[in-house]
C-alpha positions in Angstrom: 0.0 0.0 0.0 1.7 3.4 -0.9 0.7 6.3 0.9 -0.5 9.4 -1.6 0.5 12.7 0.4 -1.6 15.8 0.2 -0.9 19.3 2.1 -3.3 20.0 4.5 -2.1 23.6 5.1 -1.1 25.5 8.6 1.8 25.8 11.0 4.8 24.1 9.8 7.2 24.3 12.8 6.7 23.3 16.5 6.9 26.3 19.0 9.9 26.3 21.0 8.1 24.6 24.6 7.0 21.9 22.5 8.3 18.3 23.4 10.9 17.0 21.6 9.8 14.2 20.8 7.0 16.0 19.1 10.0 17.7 17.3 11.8 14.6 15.9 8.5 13.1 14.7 7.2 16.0 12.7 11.0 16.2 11.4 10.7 12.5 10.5 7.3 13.1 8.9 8.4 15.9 6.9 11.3 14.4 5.6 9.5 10.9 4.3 7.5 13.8 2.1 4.3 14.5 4.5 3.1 18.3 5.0 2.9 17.6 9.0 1.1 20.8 10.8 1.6 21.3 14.2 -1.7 22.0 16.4 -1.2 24.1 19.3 -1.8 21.4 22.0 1.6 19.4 20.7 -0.5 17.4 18.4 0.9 17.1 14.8 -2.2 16.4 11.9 -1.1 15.4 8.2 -3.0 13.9 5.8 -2.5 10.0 4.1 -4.9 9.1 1.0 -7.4 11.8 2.8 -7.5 11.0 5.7 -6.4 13.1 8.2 -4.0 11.4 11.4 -3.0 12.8 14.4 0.1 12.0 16.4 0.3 13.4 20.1 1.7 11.8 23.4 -0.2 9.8 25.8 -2.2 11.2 28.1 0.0 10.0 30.9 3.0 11.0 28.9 4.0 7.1 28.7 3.9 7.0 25.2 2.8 8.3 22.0 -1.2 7.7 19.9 -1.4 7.8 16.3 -5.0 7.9 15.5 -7.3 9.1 13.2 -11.3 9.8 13.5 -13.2 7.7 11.3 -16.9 8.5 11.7 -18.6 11.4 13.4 -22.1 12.0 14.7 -23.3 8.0 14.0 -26.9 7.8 13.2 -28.9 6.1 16.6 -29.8 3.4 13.5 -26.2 3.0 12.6 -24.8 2.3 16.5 -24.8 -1.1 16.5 -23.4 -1.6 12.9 -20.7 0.7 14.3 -20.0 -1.0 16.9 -19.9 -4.5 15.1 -17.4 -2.6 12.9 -15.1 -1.5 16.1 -15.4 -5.0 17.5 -14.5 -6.7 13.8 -11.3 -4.3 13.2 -10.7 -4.9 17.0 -10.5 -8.8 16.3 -8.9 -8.3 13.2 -5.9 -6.2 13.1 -3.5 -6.5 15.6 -2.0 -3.4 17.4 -5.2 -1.2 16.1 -8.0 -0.2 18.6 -11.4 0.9 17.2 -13.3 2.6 19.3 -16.5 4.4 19.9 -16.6 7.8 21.7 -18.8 9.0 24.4 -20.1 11.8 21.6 -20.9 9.2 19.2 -17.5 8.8 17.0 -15.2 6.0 16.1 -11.9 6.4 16.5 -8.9 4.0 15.1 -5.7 4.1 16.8 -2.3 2.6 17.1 -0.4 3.0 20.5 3.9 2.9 21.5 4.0 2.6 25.1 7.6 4.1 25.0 9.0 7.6 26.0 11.0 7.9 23.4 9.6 8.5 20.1 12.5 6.9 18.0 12.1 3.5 17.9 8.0 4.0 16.5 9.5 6.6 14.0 10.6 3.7 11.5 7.0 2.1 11.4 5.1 5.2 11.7 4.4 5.9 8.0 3.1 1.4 7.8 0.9 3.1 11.3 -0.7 5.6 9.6 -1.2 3.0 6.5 -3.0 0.3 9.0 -5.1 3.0 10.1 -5.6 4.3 6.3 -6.9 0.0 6.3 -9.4 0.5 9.3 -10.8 3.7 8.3 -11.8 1.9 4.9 -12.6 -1.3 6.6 -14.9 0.4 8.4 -16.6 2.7 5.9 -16.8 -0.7 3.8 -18.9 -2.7 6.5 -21.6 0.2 7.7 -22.1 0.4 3.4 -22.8 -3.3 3.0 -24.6 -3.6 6.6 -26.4 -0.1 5.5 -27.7 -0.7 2.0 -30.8 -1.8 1.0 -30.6 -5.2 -0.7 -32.6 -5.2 -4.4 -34.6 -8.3 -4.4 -35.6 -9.9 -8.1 -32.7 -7.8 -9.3 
């Protein structure tokens, strides 16, 4: 799978209180050809195939997310396709989390539990390309679960 980059536009360098590990990412990223943009709460956004990822630390600051919203204000009729969908790419893909959010999103991400962001930067661009998989996983089961079938056709 090859990754199509497209410029997304914004900041293009981290402020100087960012965390460097923040730094050597969006360095990384903009050296394998990505328009990275820095957001202002040390999240970095770029775009793969049109989809837009975000990279940012951990909560906790144990490690780093790369993750990418998938769907957004899910239909009441369409919540438990979703969540068959989350539970299938759950199942299915090993070191990618589906999840829905508490105001009705799903959300694919792929987790480093590991302070130091080297080690992920070699595998980040096949990341974002197993999340690119997820996303259209998804999107691809809520459209066959979704449409009507034609009967007599």
């Amino acid at each position: 799978m090859s990754a199509q980059v497209i410029a997304i536009g914004g900041k293009d360098q981290i402020t100087e209180t960012s965390c460097v590990e923040i730094q050597k990412a969006f360095e990384f990223l903009a050296e394998q050809g990505f328009r990275p943009i820095h957001e202002d709460d040390d999240t970095i956004k770029f775009r793969i195939e049109g989809v837009i990822m975000r990279l940012d630390r951990q909560n906790d600051q144990s490690g780093f997310r790369l993750y990418a919203w998938v769907l957004s204000d899910i239909p009441e009729e369409h919540q438990p396709i979703t969540y068959w969908a989350a539970n299938y790419i759950n199942a299915s893909l090993p070191y990618v989390r589906a999840s829905v959010t508490e105001d009705n999103a799903l959300v694919v991400s792929y987790s480093i539990i590991s302070p130091d962001i080297s080690p992920f930067l070699n595998s980040l661009v096949y990341s974002a390309e197993l999340l690119l998989y997820a996303s259209r996983k998804v999107d691809q089961i809520i459209a066959e679960r979704t449409t009507p079938k034609k009967l007599n056709s």
